[in-house]
N, CA, C and O atoms as a DFTB+ gen file, in Angstrom:
296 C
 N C O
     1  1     -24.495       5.880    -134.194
     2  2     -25.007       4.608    -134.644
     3  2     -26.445       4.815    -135.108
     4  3     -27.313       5.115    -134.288
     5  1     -26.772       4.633    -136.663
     6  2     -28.204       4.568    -136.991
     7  2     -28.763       3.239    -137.259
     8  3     -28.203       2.628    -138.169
     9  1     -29.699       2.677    -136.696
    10  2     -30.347       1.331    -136.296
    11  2     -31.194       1.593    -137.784
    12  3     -31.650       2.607    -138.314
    13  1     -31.165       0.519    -138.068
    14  2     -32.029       0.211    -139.877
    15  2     -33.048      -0.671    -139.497
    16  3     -32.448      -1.719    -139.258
    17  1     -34.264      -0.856    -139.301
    18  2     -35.237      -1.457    -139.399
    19  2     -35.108      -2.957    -140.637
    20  3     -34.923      -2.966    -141.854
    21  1     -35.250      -3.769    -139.916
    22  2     -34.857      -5.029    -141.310
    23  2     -35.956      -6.022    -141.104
    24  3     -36.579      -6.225    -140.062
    25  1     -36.080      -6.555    -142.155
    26  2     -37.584      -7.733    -142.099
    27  2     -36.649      -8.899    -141.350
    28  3     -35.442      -8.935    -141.108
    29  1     -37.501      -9.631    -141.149
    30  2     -37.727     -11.031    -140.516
    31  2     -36.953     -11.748    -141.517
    32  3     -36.278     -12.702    -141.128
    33  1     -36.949     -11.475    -142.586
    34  2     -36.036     -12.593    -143.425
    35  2     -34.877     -12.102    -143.487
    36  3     -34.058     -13.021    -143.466
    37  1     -34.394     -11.100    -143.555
    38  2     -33.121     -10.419    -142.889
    39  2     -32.477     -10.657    -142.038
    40  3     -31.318     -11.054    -141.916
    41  1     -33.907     -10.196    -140.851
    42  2     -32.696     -11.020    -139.390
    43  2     -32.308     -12.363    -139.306
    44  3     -31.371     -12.845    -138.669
    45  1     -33.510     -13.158    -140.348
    46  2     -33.010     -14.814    -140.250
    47  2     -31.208     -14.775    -140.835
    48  3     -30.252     -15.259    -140.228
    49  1     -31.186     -14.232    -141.828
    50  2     -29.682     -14.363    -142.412
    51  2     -28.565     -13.979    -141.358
    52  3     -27.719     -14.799    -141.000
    53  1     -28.624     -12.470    -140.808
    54  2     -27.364     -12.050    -140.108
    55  2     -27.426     -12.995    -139.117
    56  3     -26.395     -13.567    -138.763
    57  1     -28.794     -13.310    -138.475
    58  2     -29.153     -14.661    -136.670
    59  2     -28.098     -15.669    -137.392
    60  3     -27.099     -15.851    -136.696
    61  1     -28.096     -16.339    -138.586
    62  2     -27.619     -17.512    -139.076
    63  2     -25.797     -17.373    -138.582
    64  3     -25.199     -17.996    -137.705
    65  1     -25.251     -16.230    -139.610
    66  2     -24.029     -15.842    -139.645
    67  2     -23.385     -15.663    -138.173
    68  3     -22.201     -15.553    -137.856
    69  1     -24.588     -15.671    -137.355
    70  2     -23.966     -15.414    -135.549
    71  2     -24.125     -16.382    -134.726
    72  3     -23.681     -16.356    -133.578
    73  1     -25.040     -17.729    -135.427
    74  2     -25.197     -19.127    -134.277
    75  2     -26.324     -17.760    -133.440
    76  3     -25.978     -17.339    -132.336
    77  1     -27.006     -17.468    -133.797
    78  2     -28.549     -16.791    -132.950
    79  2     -29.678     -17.123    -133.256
    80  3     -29.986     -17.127    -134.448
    81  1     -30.738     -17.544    -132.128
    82  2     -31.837     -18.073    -132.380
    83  2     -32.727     -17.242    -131.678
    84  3     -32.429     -16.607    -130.667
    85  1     -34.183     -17.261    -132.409
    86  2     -35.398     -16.582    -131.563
    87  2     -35.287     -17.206    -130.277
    88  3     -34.577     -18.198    -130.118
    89  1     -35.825     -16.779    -129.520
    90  2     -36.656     -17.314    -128.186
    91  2     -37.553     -17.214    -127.295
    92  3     -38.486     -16.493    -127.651
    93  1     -37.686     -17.834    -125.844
    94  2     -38.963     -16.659    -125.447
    95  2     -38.532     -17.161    -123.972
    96  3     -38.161     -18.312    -123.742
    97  1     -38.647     -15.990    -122.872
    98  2     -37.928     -16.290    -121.375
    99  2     -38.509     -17.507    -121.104
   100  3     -39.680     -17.723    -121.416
   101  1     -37.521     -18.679    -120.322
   102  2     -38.599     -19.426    -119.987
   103  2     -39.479     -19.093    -119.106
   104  3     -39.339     -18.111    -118.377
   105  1     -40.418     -19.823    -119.076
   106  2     -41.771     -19.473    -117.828
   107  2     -42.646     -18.534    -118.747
   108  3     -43.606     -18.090    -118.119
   109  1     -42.602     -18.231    -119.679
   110  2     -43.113     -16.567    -120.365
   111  2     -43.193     -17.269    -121.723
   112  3     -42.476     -18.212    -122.058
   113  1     -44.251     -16.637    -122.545
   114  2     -44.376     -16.689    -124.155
   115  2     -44.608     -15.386    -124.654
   116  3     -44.709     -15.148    -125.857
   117  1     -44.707     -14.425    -123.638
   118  2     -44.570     -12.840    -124.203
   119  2     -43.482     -11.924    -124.007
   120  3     -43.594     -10.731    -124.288
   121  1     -42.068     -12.608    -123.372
   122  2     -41.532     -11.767    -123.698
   123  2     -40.037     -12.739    -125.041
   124  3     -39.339     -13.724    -124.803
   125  1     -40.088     -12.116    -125.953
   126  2     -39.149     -12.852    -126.922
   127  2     -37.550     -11.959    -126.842
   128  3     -37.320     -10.827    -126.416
   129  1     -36.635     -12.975    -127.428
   130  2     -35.273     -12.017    -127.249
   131  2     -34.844     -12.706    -128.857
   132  3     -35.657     -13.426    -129.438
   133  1     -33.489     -12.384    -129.460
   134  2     -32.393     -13.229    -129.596
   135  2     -31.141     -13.699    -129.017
   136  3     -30.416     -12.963    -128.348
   137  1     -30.856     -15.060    -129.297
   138  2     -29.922     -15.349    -127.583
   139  2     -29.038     -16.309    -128.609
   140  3     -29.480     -16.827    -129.635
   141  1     -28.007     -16.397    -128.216
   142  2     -26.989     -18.001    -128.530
   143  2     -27.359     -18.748    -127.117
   144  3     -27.394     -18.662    -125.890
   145  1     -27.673     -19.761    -128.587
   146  2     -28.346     -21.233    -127.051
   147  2     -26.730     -21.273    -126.376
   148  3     -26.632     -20.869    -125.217
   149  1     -25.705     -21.663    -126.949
   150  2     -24.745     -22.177    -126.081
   151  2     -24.420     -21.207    -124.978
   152  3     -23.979     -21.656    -123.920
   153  1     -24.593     -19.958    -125.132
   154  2     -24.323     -18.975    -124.036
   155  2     -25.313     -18.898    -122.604
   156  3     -24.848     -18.903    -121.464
   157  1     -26.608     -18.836    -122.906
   158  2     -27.534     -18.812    -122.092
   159  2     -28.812     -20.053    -122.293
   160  3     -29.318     -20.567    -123.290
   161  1     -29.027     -20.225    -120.769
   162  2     -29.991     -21.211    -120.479
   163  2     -31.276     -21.155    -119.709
   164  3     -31.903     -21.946    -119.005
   165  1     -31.488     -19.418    -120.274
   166  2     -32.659     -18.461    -119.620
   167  2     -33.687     -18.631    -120.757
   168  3     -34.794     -18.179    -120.464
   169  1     -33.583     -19.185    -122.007
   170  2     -34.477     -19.206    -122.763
   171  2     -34.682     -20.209    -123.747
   172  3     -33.816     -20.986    -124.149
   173  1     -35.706     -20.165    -124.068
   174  2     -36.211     -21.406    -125.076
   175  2     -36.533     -20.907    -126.311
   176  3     -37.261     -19.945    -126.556
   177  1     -35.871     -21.711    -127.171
   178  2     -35.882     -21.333    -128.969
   179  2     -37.142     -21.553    -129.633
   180  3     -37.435     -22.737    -129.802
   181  1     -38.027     -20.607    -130.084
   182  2     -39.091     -20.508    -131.038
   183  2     -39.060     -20.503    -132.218
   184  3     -37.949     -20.194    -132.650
   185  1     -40.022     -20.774    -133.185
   186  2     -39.808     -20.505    -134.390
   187  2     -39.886     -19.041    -134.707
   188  3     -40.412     -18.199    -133.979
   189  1     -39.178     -18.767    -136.131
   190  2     -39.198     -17.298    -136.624
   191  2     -40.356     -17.149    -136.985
   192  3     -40.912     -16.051    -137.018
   193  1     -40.804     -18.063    -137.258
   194  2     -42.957     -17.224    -137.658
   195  2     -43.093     -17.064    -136.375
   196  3     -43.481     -15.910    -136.185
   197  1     -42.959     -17.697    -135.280
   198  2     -43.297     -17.566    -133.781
   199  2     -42.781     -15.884    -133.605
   200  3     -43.506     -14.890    -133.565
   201  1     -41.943     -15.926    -133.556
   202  2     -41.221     -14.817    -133.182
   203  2     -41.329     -13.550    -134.030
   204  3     -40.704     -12.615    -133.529
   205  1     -41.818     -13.325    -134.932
   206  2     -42.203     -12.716    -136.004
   207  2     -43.771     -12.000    -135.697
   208  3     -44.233     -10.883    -135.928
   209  1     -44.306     -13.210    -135.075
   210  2     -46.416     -12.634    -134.740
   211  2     -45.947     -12.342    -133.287
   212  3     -46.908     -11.718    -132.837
   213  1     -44.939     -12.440    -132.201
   214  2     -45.118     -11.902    -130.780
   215  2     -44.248     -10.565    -131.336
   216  3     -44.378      -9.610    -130.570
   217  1     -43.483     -10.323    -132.377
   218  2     -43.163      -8.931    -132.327
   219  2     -44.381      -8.121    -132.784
   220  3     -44.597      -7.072    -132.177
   221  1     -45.191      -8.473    -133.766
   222  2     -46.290      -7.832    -134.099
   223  2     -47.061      -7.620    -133.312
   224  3     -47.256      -6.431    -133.061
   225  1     -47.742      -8.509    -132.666
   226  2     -48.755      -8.315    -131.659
   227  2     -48.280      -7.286    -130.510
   228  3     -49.144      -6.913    -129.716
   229  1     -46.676      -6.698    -130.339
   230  2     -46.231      -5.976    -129.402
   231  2     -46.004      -4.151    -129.947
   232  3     -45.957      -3.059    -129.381
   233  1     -45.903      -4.737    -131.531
   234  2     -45.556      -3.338    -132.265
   235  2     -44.089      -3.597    -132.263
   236  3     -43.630      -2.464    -132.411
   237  1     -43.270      -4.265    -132.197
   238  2     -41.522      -4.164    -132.013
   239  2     -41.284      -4.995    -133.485
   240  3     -41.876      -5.912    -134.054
   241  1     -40.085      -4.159    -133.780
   242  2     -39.309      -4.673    -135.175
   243  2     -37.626      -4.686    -134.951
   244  3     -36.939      -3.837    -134.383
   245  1     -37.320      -5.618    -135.430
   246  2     -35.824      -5.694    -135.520
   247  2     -35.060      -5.018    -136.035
   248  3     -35.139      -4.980    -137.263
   249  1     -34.261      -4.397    -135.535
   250  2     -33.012      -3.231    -136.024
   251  2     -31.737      -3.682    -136.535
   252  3     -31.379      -4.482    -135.671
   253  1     -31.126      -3.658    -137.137
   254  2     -29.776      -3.805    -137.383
   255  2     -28.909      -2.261    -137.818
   256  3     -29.273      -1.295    -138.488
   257  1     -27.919      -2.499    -137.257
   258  2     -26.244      -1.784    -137.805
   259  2     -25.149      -2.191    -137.269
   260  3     -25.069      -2.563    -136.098
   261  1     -24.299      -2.159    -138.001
   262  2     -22.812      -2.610    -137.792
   263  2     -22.727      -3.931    -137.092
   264  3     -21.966      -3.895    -136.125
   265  1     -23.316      -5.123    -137.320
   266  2     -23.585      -6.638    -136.793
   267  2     -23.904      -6.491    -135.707
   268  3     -23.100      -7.054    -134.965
   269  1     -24.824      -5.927    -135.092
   270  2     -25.678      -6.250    -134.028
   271  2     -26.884      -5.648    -134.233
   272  3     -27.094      -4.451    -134.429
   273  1     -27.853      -6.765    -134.164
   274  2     -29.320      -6.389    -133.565
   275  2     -30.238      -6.258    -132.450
   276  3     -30.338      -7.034    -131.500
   277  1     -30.856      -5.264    -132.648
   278  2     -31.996      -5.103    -131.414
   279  2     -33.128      -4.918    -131.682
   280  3     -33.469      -4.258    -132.663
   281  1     -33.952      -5.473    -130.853
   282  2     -35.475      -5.433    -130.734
   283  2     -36.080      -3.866    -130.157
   284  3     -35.606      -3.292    -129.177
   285  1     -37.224      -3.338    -131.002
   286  2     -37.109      -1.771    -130.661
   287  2     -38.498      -1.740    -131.133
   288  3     -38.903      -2.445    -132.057
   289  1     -39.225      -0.897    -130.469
   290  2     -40.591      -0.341    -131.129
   291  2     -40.467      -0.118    -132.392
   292  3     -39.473       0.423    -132.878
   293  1     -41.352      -0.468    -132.975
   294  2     -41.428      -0.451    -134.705
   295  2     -41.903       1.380    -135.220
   296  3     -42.025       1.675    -136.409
């Protein structure tokens, strides 16, 4: 499996196609995930500019291959 580095407007499209939203743990604004709200009720939905400046400020960029993404040091 090779993980592809993809912009923020990228992950907005495939997040769309999966019902996935930014978020951030509750209790916490530094650590962010992507989550389906209907699945879990561990986190609260941010905006993608939100979620976009806490990956920067951490150095982490979004990966994609084969329909799944992960959050990974940039």
């Amino acid at each position: 499996m090779s993980m592809e580095k993809i912009t923020i407007e990228q992950a907005k499209v495939y997040a769309a196609q999966k019902r996935i939203k930014p978020g951030v743990r509750k209790g916490r604004t530094d650590v962010v995930t992507l989550f389906r709200p209907e699945l879990s009720d561990r986190f609260d939905e941010i905006s993608w500019e939100r979620f976009g400046q806490v990956l920067q400020s951490k150095g982490l960029a979004v990966y994609y291959d084969r329909g799944f993404m992960r959050l990974m040091k940039a």
